[in-house]
N, C-alpha and C positions, 0 to 999 in steps of 0.2 A: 504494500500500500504506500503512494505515494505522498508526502505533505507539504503543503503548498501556503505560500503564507500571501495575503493580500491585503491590501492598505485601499481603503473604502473610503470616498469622500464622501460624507453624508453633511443635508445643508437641510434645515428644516425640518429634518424627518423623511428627507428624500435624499435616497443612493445621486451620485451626480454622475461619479467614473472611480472604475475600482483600476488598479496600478498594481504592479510586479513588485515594486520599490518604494521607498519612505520617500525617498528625494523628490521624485516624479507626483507624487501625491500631495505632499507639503506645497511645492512649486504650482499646482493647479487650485489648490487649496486658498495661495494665496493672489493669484487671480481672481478666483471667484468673490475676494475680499475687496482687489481691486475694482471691480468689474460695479460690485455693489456701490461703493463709493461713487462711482462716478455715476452711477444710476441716479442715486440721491441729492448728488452736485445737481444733474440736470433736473432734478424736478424741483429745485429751489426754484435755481434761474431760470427757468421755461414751464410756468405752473400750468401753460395750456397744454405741452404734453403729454401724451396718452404714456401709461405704466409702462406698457408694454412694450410701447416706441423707447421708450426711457432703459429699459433692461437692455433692451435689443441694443446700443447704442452703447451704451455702457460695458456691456460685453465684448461689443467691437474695439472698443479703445482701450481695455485692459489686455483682451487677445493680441493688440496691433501694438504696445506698449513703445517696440523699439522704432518704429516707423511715425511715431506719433513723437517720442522724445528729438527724431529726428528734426521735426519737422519745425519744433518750441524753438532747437539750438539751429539753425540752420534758417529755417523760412522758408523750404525747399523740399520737396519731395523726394525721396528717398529711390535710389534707381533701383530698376525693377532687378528682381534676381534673375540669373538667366536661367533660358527654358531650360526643362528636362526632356527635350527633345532633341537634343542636337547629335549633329553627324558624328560616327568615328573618326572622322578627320579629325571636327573641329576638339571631339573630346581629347584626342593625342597632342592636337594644339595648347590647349588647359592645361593638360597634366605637366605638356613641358616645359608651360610659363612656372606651372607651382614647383616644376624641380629646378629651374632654375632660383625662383625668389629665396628654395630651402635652402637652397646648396651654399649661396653666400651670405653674408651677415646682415647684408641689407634687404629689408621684404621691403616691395613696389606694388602697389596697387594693378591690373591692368583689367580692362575695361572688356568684359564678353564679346562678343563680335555678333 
């Protein structure tokens, strides 16, 4: 017999997501703290608000947290990640910008194609 240990976010009385690990549960755990926060921001400032719009929103911008940090320090939108679609080419392209950046002391930013 197998034993199997799981870390169960529960919020109100309702299961959220159960996790493998403490870290991955804490870390969503505390999303969902953020998430509320900002729920609760928006329904100060925006009392015509529906709840619902208000969570939904909140959730997005706890979910988006580093895209959203981006944006406070910056003014700027954050570039898009690149797809997960691309060629074998271009993927051998990638890999041997990242063995290059490893290999010497200086890492350089480069830009997907």
């Amino acid at each position: 017999m197998a034993v199997e240990t799981k870390f169960v976010v529960v919020r109100k009385g309702e299961e959220k997501m159960t996790f493998a690990n403490k870290k991955e549960a804490d870390a969503y755990d505390k999303m969902l703290d953020m998430a509320e926060a900002f729920t609760d921001w928006l329904l100060q400032h925006q009392p015509g608000l529906d709840e619902t719009q208000a969570e939904t929103l909140g959730l997005l911008i706890a979910e988006q947290k580093d895209a959203v940090q981006h944006i406070l320090r910056t003014s700027k939108l954050p570039e898009a990640a690149p797809s997960a679609d691309i060629t074998v080419a271009e993927k051998d392209d990638h890999e041997e910008v990242a063995e290059e950046a490893t290999s010497t002391k200086k890492v350089r930013a480069v830009k997907a194609a």
